[in-house]
C-alpha positions in Angstrom: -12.4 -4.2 31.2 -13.1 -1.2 32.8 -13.8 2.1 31.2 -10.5 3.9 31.3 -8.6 0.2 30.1 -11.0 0.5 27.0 -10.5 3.8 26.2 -6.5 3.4 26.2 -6.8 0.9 24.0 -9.1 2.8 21.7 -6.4 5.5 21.8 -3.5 2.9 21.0 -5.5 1.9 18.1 -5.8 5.6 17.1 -2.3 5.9 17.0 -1.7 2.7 15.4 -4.2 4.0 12.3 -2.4 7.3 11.9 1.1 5.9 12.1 0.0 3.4 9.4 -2.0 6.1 6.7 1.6 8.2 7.5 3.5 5.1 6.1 1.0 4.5 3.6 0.7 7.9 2.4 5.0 7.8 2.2 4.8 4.6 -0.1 2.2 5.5 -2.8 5.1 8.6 -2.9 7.3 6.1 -3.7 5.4 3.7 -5.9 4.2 7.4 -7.7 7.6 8.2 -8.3 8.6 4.5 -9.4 5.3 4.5 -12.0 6.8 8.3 -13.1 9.9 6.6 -14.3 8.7 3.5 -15.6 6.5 6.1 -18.0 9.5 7.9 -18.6 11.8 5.4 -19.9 8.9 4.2 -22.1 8.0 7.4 -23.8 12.1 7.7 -24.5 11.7 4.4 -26.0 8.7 5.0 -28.3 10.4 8.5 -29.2 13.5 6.5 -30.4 11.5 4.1 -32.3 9.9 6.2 -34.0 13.0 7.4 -34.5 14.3 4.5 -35.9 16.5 3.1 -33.5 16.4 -0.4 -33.0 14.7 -2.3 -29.9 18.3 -3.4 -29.4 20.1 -0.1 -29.0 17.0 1.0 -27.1 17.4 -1.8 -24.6 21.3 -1.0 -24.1 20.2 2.5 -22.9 21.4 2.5 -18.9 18.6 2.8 -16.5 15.8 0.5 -18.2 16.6 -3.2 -16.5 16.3 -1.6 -13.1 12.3 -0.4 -14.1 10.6 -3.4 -13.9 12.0 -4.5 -10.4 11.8 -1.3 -9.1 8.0 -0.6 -10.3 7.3 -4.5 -8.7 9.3 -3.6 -5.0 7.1 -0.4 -4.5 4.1 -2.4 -5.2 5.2 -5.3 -2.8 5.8 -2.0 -0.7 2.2 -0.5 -1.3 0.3 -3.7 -0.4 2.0 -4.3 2.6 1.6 -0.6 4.2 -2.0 -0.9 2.9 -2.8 -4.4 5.0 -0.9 -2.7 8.1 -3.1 0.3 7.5 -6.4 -1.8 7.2 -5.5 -3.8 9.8 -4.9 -1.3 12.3 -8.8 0.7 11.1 -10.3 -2.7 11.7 -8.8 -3.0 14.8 -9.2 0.8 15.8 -13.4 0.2 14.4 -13.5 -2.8 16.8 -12.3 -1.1 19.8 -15.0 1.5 18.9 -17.3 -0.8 19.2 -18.2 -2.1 15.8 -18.8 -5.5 15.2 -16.4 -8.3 12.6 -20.4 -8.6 10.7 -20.7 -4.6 10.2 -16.6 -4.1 9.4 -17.1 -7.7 6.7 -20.0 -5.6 5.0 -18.9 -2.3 5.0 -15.0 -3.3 3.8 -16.4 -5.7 1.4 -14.5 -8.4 2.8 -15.1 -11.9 4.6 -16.1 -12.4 8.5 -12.3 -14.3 8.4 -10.2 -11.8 6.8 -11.8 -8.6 9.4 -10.8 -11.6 12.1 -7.4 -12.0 10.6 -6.8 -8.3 10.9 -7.8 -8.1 14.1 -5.4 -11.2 15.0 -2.2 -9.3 13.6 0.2 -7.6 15.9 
């Protein structure tokens, strides 16, 4: 590969690992927001218990069956944006130059998964 071939590449990757911290960045908003009112709907709750109401007028309140799945979607979200994110750094790191032993120790992670990464499109 000749210089100019490697250095697109590099600069592919580059873009790759910006567009994926943008969509990262954009989902733990989302997942924030989600955990916001997951804590909101259970501070109401403990306020009406200690209130007095019962767990059964608490739970017919509108809003609180949609918590749970909503709070468990953002995190599907998260973790899916984070493994596009890492896998485009590895890849990006790899392009640079750095080996799947150096990116394994420095990540924390197995020889495999870095190879993994690097195998995603």
């Amino acid at each position: 590969m000749d210089e100019r071939a490697g250095g697109d590449e590099v600069e592919r990757c580059r873009q790759a690992v910006v567009s994926g911290a943008n969509q990262e960045i954009a989902q733990l908003e989302r997942l924030a927001g989600a955990c916001r009112h997951m804590q909101d709907e259970l501070q109401e709750s403990l306020e009406l218990m200690g209130e007095g109401s019962s767990m059964t007028t608490i739970l017919s309140r509108g809003g609180t069956s949609d918590v749970i799945p909503r709070l468990t979607e953002e995190l599907d979200r998260t973790d899916a944006a984070r493994r596009v994110g890492r896998g485009a750094m590895i890849r990006l790191a790899l392009a640079e130059g750095m080996t799947t032993i150096q990116l394994a120790e420095r990540l924390g992670i197995s020889r495999q998964l870095v190879a993994r990464y690097r195998d995603e499109t």
